[in-house]
KOLTORVEX-361864 format. One record per residue (C-alpha): x, y, z. Coordinates in steps of 0.2 Angstrom, whole numbers, plus 5000, padded with zeros to 4 digits. Each point is the difference from the previous one (the first is absolute). Layout:
residues N
XYZ ...
//
This chain:
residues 211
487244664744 499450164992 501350114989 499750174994 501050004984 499350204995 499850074983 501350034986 499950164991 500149944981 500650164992 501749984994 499349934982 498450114996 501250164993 500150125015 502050014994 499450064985 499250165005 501150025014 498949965016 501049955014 499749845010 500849945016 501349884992 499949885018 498049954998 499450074985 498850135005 499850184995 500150165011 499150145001 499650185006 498450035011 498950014984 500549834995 501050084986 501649914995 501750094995 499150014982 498750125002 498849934989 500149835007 499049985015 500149815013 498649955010 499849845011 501349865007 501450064987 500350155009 501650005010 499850025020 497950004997 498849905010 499649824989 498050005002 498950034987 499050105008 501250145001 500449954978 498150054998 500050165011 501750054992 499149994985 498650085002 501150145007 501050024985 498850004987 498950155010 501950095000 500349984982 498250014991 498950095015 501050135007 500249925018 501650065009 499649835012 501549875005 499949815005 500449995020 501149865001 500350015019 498250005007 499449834991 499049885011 500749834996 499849825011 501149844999 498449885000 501049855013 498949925013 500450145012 499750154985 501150165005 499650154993 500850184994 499950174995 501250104998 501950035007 500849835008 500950065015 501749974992 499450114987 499150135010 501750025011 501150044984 498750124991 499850115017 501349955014 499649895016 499850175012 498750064989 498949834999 498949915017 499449844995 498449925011 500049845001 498949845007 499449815000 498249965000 499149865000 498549984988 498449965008 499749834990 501649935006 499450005018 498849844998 501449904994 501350095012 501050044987 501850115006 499350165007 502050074993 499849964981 499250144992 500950184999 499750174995 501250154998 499650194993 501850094995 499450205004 501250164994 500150095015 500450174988 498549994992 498749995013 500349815004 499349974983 499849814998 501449954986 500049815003 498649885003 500549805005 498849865004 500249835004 498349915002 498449924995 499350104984 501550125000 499750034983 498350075002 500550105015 501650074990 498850054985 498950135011 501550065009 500850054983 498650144997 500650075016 501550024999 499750064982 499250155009 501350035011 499649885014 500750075019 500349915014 498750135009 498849964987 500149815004 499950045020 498450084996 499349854990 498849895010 500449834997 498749854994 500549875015 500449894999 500950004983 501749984994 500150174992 499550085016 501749985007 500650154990 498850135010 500649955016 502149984999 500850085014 501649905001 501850074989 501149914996 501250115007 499449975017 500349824999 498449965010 499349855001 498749984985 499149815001 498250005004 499049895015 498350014991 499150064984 
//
């Protein structure tokens, strides 16, 4: 049985009342604008306390960084919390970047979203026979802005690897186009996304016969 008890946010006794920062009263933590800045302007939150931020330390050191170029360097640059790669490392590892779809269809409405999807099947499971119809991949593209790729998904073998070099791409404005015209490495796992052709919308039929 495995349990995934989470974080408390241990700031209710360290004085924050006393100069006035605000916390949410429900799990502790402390919100923020996009500069990290709290309702106090010269209190500043960086890491897992902030309210509604991604819990990975990773994105605590690039926030950071970030701020202490904006305060003592004279850098104007801000923390991305949406385009962070980040994999859940169970035997199957899924991978992410990005908008999920749920979150995707809030921020920019359905019509204006085609999502490509499809199963794969990793060449090293074909020895064993492993199911052809475990692995999957989706792309979540904003069909206003030039089918730009605004959510990566991948659930597979080394998903984690193949997540962190699709990060950089979408970080420079990763299109669908642009992935069409990749040429894939075959036969890999990542080599999926430079060849999706199915939406989701269409309702095809997305399992594979073959690597």
């Amino acid at each position: 049985v495995l349990i995934a008890i989470g974080r408390d946010a241990c700031t209710r006794n360290i004085g924050l009342d006393t100069i006035g920062v605000k916390i949410n009263e429900k799990n502790g933590k402390v919100p923020v604008d996009d500069e990290e800045q709290t309702n106090v302007p010269y209190v500043y939150a960086i890491g897992d306390i902030l309210d509604g931020k991604l819990e990975l330390t990773p994105v605590a050191i690039q926030a950071g960084r970030l701020l202490a170029r904006r305060l003592y360097g004279g850098s104007s640059r801000k923390c991305d919390y949406i385009n962070v790669p980040t994999t859940v490392f169970t035997p199957l590892e899924y991978g992410s970047c990005g908008f999920p779809e749920e979150r995707a269809i809030e921020e920019y409405g359905k019509q204006n979203l085609e999502v490509y999807h499809s199963l794969f099947w990793p060449l090293e499971w074909t020895v064993p026979g492993r199911d052809n119809n475990t692995c999957y991949a989706k792309i979540i593209c904003n069909k206003q802005d030039n089918n730009r790729v605004i959510g990566l998904h991948v659930l597979g073998p080394n998903a984690g690897e193949v997540t962190q070099g699709f990060a950089a791409a979408i970080k420079c404005g990763l299109t669908k186009e642009l992935l069409d015209e990749t040429i894939g490495i075959h036969p890999t796992c990542a080599e999926v996304f430079t060849t999706m052709d199915i939406t989701k919308a269409s309702g095809q039929d997305i399992t594979q016969k073959g690597c």
